[in-house]
N, C-alpha and C positions, 0 to 999 in steps of 0.2 A: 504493500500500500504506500510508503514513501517513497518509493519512485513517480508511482501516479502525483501524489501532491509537489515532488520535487518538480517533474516537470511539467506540470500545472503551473506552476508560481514562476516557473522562467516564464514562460509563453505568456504572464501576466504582465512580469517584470519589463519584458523587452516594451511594451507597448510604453511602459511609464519611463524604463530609464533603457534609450535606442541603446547605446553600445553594448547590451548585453548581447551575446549573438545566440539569441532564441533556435533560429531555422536550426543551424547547423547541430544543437544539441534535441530539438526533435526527431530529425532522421534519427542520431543515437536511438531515439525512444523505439522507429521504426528497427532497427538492428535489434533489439531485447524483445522484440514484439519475434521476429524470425528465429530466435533463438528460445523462444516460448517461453520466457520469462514474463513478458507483460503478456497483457492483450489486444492485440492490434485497433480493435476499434474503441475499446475501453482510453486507452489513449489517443487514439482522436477525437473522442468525445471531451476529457478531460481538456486535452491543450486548447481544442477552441473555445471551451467555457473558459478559461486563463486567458486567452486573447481578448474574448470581446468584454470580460471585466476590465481588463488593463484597456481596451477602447475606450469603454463608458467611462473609465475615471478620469482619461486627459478627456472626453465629450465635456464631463462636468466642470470640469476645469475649466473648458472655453466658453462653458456655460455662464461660469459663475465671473468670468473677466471679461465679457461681452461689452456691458456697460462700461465698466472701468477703459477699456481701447475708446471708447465714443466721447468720455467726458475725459480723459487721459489726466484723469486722475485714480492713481492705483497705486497699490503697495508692493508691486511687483516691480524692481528695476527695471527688467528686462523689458517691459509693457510699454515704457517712454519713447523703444521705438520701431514700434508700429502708429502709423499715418491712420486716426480716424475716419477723415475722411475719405477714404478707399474702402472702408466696410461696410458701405451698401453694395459696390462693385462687387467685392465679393460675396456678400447675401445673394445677388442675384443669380451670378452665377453659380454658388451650393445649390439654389433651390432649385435652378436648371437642370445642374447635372449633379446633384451631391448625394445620392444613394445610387448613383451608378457606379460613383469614387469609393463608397462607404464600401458598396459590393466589393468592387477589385484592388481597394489597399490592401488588404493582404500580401496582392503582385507586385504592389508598388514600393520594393525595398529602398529605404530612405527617405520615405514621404510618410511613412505612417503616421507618428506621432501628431505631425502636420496636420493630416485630413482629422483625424481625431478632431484635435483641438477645433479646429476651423469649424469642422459639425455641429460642435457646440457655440463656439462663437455666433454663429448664423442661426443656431437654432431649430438646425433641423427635427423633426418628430423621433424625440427618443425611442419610441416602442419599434418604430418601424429601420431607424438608426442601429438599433442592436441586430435585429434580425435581418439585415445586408449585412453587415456586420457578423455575424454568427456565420453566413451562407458561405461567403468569402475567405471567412476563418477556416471553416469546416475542408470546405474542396483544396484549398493551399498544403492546411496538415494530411488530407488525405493524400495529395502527391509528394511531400517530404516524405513522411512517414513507411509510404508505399514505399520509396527511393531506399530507403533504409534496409527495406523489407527485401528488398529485391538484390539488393549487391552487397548484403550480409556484413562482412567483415571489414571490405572496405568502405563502409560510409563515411570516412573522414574524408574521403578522393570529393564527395559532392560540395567539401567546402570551397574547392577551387570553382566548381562550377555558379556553386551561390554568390561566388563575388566578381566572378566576371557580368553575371547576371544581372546583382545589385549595381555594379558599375555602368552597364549601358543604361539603367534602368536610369540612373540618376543624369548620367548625360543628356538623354532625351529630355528629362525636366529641365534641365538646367538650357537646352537647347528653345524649350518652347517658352520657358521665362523670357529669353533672350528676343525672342522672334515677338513675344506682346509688345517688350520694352522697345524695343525698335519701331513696331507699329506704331503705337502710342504717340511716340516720340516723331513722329512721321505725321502722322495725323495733328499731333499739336502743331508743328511746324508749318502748314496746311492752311489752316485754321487761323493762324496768326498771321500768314501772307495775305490769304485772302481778305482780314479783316486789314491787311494795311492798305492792298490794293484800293477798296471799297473808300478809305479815309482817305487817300490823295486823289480819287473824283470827285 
């Protein structure tokens, strides 16, 4: 039974504090699950109830600093800088597309904690926030865990793979941040020609 809770409580842990490396010590769990020490689905069930607890608690978190970002008055240093006024931009776009995010963080190595937070910030529907949340949890440990299952002894070899993984994963963000700020930055520029154009007629 303390393997269950031990790896219950990582798969909690990583959502609250990222550098723990969660993934790579769930495949482990998949390896004790092949070697019928655990039970393969008993800990898939365990780790995603530890994942989307450790979701809902950064959720509440952005929950409960939502206002504090708006009126940027908070007790939290790190809160001074984030830009109030961009948190409708992004309300809108959570409520667009933010249980499609909630669904697929799990994939999204490096952005977790992020989408978390942000959930709550914007306020998305908790009941229905856990449960994208839980589905996304669920099918991610089911393919770790499986990976585990499957190549026995060497599961440690998948840590190479999970960080080539998380690396692109995060480039791509960091690519499509790039590509808003540029637009943005483009469209200001636009915007502030045209309006000079219009003032020297």
């Amino acid at each position: 039974m303390g393997i269950y809770l031990i790896l219950a409580l990582i798969a909690y842990l990583e959502n609250v504090v990222p550098p723990i490396p969660g993934d790579i010590l769930v495949v482990f769990g998949g390896y004790l699950a092949s070697e019928a020490i655990i039970s393969f689905w008993l800990v898939v069930v365990l780790t995603s109830v530890g994942s989307v607890l450790g979701f809902m608690t950064m959720y509440y978190f952005g929950y409960l600093v939502g206002d504090e970002i708006r009126t940027q008055r908070t007790r939290f240093w790190f809160l001074k800088y984030f830009d109030g006024e961009y948190l409708d931009k992004a309300e809108q776009w959570m409520y667009r597309w933010g249980q499609g995010v909630v669904l697929a963080n799990r994939f999204l190595a490096g952005a977790r904690s992020i989408i978390s937070i942000m959930a709550g910030v914007t306020r998305l529907n908790p009941r229905k926030t856990a449960t994208y949340a839980l589905a996304g949890a669920f099918a991610w440990n089911v393919i770790l865990i499986g990976a585990g299952w499957l190549i026995g002894d060497n599961w440690p070899a998948i840590e190479r793979y999970l960080n080539l993984y998380g690396g692109l994963i995060l480039s791509l963000i960091a690519a499509y941040l790039v590509f808003l700020g540029v637009r943005y930055a483009f469209r200001k520029w636009r915007s502030r020609d045209a309006k000079n154009n219009v003032d020297n007629n």
